[in-house]
N, C-alpha and C positions, 0 to 999 in steps of 0.2 A: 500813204501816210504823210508826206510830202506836204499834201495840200492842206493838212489840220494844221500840221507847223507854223504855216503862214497866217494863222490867225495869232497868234502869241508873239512878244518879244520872249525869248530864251536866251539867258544869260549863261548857257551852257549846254552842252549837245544833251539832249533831254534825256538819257538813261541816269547820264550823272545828278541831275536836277533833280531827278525820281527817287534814287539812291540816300539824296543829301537831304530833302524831305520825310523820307522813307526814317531816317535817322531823326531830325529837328523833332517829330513825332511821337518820338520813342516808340515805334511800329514795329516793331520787331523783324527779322531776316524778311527781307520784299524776295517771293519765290514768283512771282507775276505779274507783268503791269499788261493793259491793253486799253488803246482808243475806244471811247464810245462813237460811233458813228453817226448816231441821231446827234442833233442838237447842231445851230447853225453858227455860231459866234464865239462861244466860249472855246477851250479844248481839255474836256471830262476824259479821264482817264481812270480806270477802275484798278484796285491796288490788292494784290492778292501776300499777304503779310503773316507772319506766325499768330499774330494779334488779331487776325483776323480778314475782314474784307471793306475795302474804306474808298471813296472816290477822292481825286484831286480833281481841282475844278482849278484852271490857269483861265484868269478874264483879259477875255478877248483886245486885241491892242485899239479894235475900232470903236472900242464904247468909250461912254465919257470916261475920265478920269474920276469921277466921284461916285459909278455905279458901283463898282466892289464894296466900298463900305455900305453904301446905301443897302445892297443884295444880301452883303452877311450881318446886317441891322434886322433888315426884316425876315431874315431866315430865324433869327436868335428870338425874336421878338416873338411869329408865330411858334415855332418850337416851345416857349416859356409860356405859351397861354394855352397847350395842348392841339394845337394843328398839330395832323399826323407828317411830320416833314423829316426828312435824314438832321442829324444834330450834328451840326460845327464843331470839330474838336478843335483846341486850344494848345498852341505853343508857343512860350515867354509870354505866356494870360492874354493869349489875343486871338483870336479866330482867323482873323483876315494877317495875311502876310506880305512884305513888300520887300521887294529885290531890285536896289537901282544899282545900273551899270551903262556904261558910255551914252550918258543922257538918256536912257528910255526907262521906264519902271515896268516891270511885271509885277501882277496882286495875283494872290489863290490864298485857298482853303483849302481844309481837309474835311471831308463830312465822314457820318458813316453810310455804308453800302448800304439800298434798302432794294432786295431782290423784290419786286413786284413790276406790274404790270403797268402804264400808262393809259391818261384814258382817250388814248387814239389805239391803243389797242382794245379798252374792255369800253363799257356801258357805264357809265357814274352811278354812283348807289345814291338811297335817299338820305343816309347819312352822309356820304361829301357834298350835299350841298346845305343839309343842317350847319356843315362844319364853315359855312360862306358867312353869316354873321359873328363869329367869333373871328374870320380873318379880317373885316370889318373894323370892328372894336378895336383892334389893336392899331389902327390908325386914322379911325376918327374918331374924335375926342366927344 
């Protein structure tokens, strides 16, 4: 676990992070969290809550400083035009959240869990690539 750490600044030993989130959320009693292990940059953590099943997403400290917004811009953007994508939950009316402490920032979100499959596991349908022009559309004018 050690090694996903070192992708993040954590402004505090990550259970309480999880906890304080967990709460900022209004998420109800957090009964389980756990690392996703795929993914090479970010540190996606899967949130098992009364409220339900939610991921936090902590971005990565080696990307620019301006991908987090840009990332939950176009996550919000495809989500509002019907790309099938997990939806940003919002707290103090903002999706994207920022934690600065001893000079460094950490950014994350909350999505919601979407139990399925990736397609390095499955075969793409002819409907996700129908859905390639409408991702499209939403950023060229």
């Amino acid at each position: 676990m050690t090694s996903y750490l070192l992708r993040v600044h954590l402004p505090q030993p990550l259970d309480n992070l999880i906890e304080n989130i967990v709460n900022e959320y209004s998420l109800g009693k957090l009964r389980a969290h756990s690392i996703f292990e795929r993914g090479y940059e970010d540190l996606n953590i899967k949130l098992d809550t009364a409220k339900g099943m939610f991921v936090l997403k902590i971005f990565s400290k080696l990307r620019p400083s301006s991908f987090p917004q840009q990332n939950t811009i176009a996550m919000e953007t495809l989500y509002k035009h019907g790309v099938p994508i997990p939806h940003l939950l919002a707290a103090n009316n903002k999706s994207l959240q920022t934690i600065k402490f001893n000079n460094m920032i950490t950014q994350y979100c909350v999505m919601e869990y979407f139990d399925g499959k990736s397609f390095l596991e499955i075969d793409p349908q002819e409907k996700d690539f129908l859905a390639i022009p409408i991702f499209l559309h939403c950023f060229i004018p």
